[in-house]
Structure formats: structure tokens, C-alpha cells
N, C-alpha and C positions, 0 to 999 in steps of 0.2 A: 467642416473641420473635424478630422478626429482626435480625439483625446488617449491615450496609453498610460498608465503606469504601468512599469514592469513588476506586474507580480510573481510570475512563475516563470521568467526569465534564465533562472539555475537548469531550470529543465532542459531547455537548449545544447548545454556540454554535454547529451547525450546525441546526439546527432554531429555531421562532421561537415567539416570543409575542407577544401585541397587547393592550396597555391599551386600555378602552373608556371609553366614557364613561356608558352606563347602568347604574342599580344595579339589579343580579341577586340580590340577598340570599346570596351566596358568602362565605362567612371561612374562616379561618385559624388556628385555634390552637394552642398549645402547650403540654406539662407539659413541667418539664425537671428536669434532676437537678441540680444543681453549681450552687455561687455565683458561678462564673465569667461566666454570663452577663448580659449586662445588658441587651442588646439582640440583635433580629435585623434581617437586612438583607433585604427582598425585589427581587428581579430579574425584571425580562423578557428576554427570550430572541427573540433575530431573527434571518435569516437570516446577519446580516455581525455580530453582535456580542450581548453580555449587559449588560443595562444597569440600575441598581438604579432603582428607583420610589418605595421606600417603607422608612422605619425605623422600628421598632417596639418601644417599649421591655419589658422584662421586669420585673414584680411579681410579689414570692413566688415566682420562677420560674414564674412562666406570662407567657403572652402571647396577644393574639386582635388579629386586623383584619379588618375587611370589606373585602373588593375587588372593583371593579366590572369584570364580563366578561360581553358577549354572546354569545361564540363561545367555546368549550372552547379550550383554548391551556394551552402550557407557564411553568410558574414553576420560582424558585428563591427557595428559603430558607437564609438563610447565616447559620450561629451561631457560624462560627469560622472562621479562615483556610483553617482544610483539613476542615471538615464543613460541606455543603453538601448539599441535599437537593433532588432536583427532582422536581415536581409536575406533573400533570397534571388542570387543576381544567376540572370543568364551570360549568356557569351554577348556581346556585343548591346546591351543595354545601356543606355544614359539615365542613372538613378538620382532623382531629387529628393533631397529632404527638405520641409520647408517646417522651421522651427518656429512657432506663433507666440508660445508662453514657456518660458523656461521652471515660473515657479507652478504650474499643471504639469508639465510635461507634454504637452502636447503638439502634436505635429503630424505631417502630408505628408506619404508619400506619392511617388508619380514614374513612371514611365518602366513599372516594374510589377508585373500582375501579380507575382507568386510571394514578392513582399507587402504587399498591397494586401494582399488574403494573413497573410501570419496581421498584418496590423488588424487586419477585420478580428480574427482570433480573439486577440488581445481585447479589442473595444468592447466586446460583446461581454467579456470578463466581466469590467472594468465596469460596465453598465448594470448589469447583475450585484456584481459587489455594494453599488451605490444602492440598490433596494432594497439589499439586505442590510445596510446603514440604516437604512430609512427605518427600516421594521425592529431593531435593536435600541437605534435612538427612542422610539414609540415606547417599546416592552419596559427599557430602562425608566422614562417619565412615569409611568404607570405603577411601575413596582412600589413608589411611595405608597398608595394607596391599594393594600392589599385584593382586595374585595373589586376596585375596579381591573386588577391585571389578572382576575381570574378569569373577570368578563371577557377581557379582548383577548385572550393567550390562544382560547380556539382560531379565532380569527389569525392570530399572528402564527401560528404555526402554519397554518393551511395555506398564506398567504405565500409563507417562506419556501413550503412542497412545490406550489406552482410555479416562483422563480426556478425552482434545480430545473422542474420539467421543460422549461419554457427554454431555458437556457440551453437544456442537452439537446434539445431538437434543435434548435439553430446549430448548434455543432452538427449535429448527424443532417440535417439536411446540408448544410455542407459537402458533408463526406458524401452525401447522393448525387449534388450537383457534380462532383469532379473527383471521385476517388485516385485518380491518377495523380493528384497535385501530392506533394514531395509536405506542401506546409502543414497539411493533414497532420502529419507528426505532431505540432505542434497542441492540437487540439486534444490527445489524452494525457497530457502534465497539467490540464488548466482543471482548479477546485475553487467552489467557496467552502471556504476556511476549511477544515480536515477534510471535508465530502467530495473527493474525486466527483466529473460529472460525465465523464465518459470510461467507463470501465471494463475490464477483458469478462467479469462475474455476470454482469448483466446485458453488455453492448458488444457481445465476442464478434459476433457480426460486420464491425462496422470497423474493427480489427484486422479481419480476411478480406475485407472489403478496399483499404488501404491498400494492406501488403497483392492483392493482386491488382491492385491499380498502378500502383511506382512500378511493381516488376515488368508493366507493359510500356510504363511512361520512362524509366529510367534504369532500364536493367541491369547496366554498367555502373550505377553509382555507386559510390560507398553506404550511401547513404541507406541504399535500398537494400545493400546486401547488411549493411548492422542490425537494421529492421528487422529482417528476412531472419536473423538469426535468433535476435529475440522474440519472433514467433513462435519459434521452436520449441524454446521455453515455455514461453506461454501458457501451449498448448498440453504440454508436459503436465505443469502445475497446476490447469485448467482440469485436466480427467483426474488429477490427483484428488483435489477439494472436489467434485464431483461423484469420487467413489467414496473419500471421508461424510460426504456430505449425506450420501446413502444408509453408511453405516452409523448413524449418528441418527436418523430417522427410526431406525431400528432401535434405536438406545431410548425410546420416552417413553416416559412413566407409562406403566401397564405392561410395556412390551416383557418378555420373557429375555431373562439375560443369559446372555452364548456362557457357554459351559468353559471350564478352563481347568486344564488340565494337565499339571506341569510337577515337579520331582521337590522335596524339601530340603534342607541344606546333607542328610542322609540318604538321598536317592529314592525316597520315598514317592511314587506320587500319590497328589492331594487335589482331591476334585473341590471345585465352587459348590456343586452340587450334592454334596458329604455333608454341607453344611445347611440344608433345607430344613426348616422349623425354626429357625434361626432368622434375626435382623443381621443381614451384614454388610461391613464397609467392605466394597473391593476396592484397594488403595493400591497404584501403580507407582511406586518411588525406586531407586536408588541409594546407593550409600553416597554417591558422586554429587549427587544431586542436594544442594546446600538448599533450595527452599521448601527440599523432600523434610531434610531433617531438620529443618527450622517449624514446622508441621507438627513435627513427632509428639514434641510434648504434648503440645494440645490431643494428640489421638490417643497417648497414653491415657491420659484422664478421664477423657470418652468414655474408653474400655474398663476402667478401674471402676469408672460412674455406674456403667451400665449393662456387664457382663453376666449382673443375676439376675438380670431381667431382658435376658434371651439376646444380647448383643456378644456381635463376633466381627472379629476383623479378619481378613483373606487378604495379604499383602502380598504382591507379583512385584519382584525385584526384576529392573530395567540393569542391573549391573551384566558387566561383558563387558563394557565399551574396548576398542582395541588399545586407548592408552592404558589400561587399568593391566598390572603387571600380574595378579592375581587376584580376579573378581569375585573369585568363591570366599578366599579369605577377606575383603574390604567388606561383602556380604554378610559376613557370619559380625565379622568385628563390630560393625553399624548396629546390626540386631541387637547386641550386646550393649553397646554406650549406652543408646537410646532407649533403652529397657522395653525392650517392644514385646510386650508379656506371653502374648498368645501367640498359641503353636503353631498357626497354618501360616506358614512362611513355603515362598514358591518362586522358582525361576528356571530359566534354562540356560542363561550365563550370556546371551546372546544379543543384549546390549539393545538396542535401537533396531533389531534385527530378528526380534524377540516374535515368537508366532501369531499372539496375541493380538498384536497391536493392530492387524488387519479385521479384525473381530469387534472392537473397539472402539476404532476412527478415532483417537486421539494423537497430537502432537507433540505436546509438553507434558512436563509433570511435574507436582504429583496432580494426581486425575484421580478421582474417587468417584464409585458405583454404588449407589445403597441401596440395596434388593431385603425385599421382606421376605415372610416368613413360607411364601410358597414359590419363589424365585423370580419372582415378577420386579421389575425395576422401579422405586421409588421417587430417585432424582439419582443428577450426575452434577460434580464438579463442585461435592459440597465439602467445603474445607469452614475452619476457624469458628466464628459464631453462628454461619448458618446452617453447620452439625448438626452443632449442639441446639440451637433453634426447631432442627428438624428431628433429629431425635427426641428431644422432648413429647413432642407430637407424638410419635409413634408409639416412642415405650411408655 
């Protein structure tokens, strides 16, 4: 008997299904356990949304419908607020559910292979989930007693690494056994708890591996072409963090920090490098930027703390954006409120589009560079007390 909770259930409305209008002789039915039911709800499944089509009432606890489909596509069967079963029907299929315990959840399917594989999905979750119960319940008993949760935590960490491992390889042997199968989908929305366990960062592979299996199993589908389109992305996003990821390598402590070289609110340019003998912060903010200048105070004080003992700030202004109606004046205005004391103020106006930023490999900001006194990089991405912690250090 297998067992399901729907944990990652939501993930589904990214995949789709299509009512047809010819009968294929495909149903539907059900055994169920509990008087509670009296009805089920069936769903289709689109790219942008889940939408019901059909309700089905429940006699003696069963149920049966014939639905008409000429292309294999995904459904939902909904017999409660929070059990929900989704399907992967062919044309011409006779699909059983056979409902055992309504307060588990748990239930059969039968005479439908691709729904059959989404429940295997699910179970393998579901089973993982349970040992990392197991390992949390453990961690929690133990914490009373400090000294013993220090003893087992090795263990319980190491134990929790080989569930993810053990877990993503029954996925990915999966995806080896039959890259063609459409339920694959299913298997990169499933996590314990935040930690995705099939990922495009680490598993890109098994990614390509899918999208060229559906495109030979289901070239026509919706299914394959939604797919097919957020590879696209993907792959986009993929060499994106891949070139951040480069440049960002280049950013650790030791390394030598890239030169920048940009105009002051006078047209002036001001090199990073003008400022060598010097501690300095390179701070990437905005005037737009509300947690730039929620910052600021704190970087005034820095600078007021520790500018006679060889500390300098070198602020690169991210203002441009296309909404900003005049970015040179929101620029100068900001400088101003914010009493931002020292001279080496720099931009090119150019917003997110800024030259820098490929130099960099940062995304957000504010982003701060601390390079010492012969231009060498200290740390990145030091804001608030771990500055002024690090500064301390220094000067």
C-alpha cells in the first residue's frame, strides 16, 4: 500500500492539462473508505492555473466517470480540502483509486503507469520527510541536556546529508530509468523543507535530460512545449550565476580589486585607485535605493570614527534607473540629506546598466568592497556591525 501526503502539490499548476472533446473510452474510478465523502471534484491543470471541470457524486463510497481525452495530459482528483491526487491519464485508460485510510491519506493507484510513477514521486517525499522527523524529534529530546546534543549533532547532521543524497538519487535514477516520462516534471518541485533536492545549480543534467526525453515522448504536448520554454530560461539564468559566479571568485580576500573608473557629480573622473594608501569602503547604493540609505547613517559614523586613521569611502551611485525623471539631481539631493561627507562620489547615470557591475558580480544593493591599504580586497558585503567589527580590526 502506498502512502501520499500532498506536500508539494502547489507545484503541479505549473504544468497543464487539456479537456478534449472526443471520447476515448478513459474513466475514473474510485473505492473509498469513510462516510465522509460524498463527492469528488475533477480538475485541469494549465500552464497559468487549476480549474475544476467535472463533480462526481459518491455511492456506497465509490465513484466512476468517463472523461474524454485525446492527448495524455494531467488531472486532479479532489476528495478533500487537503487530499488531492494527481493523475497522469492516457487515452483509453481505466484508472483506479483505491482509498485505504482517509485520516493518512493514503491510497492505490492501478491501471495507469504515468500516475502510478507521480504517486512513486510523492512516496519517496513522504518517506524521507519521515526520517527527517525522526532526526528532529531526536535533536529536540536531546537539546534538554546540552552537552549530550553536542555529542550526537555530528551524527544528526551527517545522518540528515545522507537522507538529501539518498533521496536525490532515487529521483535521478528515475529520471535514468525513463527520461521520456512527462511525470519527471514532477520530481524538481519536491524539497525537504527549504532544500530543493533536485536542482538546475547542481543537477542541470538531469534537466536536459527530461526536456530531451518529453520532446521525443510528447512533442505535441503543452506540456512539453511549457517545459521546453522554461529551459530556455533556465539556461539563461544558469550561464548568468555562472559568470556572477566567476566574478565573485575573483572578489576574495587577497585578490586585487578591478579598478573603477567613473565621472563625479562635476564631470570629474575618480579612480578606486587615486585612493591607494588608504582603508576603503567601495559602497554600491542609490538614492532609490531605501535600504541603501537606511545604511547611510551607520557609514557616516564609520567615516566620522575613522577617517584620521587612514579610512575612505568610494561610493559608485547605481542611480539612472529609467523611472527616475532626473537621476543626476535625486544623486546630488541624497548626497546631501544623508551627509555623506567624503568627496569620492561616482557614477555614470546608467542605472542597473552601470559598467561596473560586470566587474563586480553583484545583484542587489547596497554591496560594499573593503580593500586595504595597497588595493588588495579585504571582505565583501560588509554592512552594520560587521564594519565596524571589521574595521576595528584593521585600523
Amino acid at each position: 500500500m502506498r502512502i501520499l501526503k500532498m506536500m508539494a502539490l502547489a507545484a503541479t499548476a505549473t504544468f497543464a492539462f487539456s479537456a478534449c472533446e472526443s471520447n476515448s473510452g478513459t474513466s475514473i474510478e474510485g473505492n473509498l473508505k469513510g462516510d465522509e465523502f460524498t463527492q469528488v471534484i475533477l480538475y485541469n491543470i494549465t500552464p497559468q492555473s487549476i480549474n475544476p471541470f467535472d463533480t462526481v457524486a459518491v455511492v456506497d463510497n465509490k465513484f466512476k466517470v468517463d472523461v474524454t481525452v485525446d492527448t495524455a495530459d494531467f488531472m486532479l482528483v479532489q476528495l478533500s480540502e487537503r487530499f488531492r491526487i494527481p493523475l497522469f491519464v492516457q487515452p483509453g485508460e481505466h484508472v483506479t483509486i483505491e482509498i485505504d485510510d482517509m485520516e493518512d491519506m493514503s491510497y492505490n493507484i492501478s491501471g495507469s503507469p504515468e500516475s502510478e510513477r507521480i504517486e512513486k514521486i510523492n512516496e519517496i517525499l513522504l518517506e524521507a520527510n519521515k526520517a527527517v522527523q525522526a532526526l528532529n524529534d531526536e535533536g529536540q529530546a536531546a537539546m534538554q541536556d546540552s552537552a549530550q546534543f553536542e555529542m550526537i549533532k555530528p551524527r544528526l547532521d551527517s545522518t540528515f546529508k545522507q537522507i538529501v543524497a539518498d533521496t536525490r538519487k532515487q529521483y535521478t535514477d528515475m529520471i535514468d530509468e525513463n527520461p521520456g516520462s512527462l511525470a519527471n516534471i514532477f520530481i524538481f518541485s519536491q524539497s525537504i523543507g527549504q532544500m530543493p533536492l533536485v536542482t538546475p545549480q547542481e543537477n542541470f543534467e538531469y534537466f536536459e535530460k527530461v526536456g530531451e526525453g518529453i520532446s521525443e515522448s510528447y512533442p505535441n504536448s503543452i506540456h512539453t512545449k511549457s517545459y521546453n520554454e522554461r529551459m530556455v530560461e533556465m539556461r539563461k539564468n544558469l550561464a548568468m550565476q555562472q559568470e556572477m559566479d566567476a566574478v565573485k571568485q575573483n572578489l576574495a580576500p587577497g585578490a586585487e580589486v578591478p579598478e573603477i573608473a567613473l565621472e563625479n557629480l562635476q564631470g570629474q573622473v575618480m579612480k578606486l585607485s587615486d585612493l591607494r594608501g588608504k582603508v576603503v569602503l567601495v559602497d554600491f547604493w542609490a538614492a532609490w535605493c531605501r535600504p541603501c540609505r537606511a545604511e547611510n547613517p551607520n557609514l557616516v559614523r564609520m567615516y566620522n570614527l575613522y577617517k584620521d586613521k587612514g579610512f575612505e569611502v568610494y561610493s559608485v551611485s547605481l542611480d539612472g534607473l529609467p523611472s527616475q525623471q532626473d537621476p543626476k539631481e535625486a544623486w546630488a539631493k541624497a548626497i546631501t540629506v544623508d551627509q555623506l561627507a567624503w568627496n569620492n562620489h561616482v557614477s555614470d547615470l546608467k542605472g542597473w546598466q552601470t559598467s561596473v557591475i560586470k566587474d563586480f558580480g553583484f545583484q542587489g544593493i547596497p554591496y560594499t568592497v573593503l580593500v586595504d591599504r595597497e588595493g588588495k580586497i579585504i571582505a565583501t558585503e560588509l554592512r552594520g556591525p560587521a564594519l565596524e567589527a571589521k574595521l576595528k580590526e584593521v585600523l
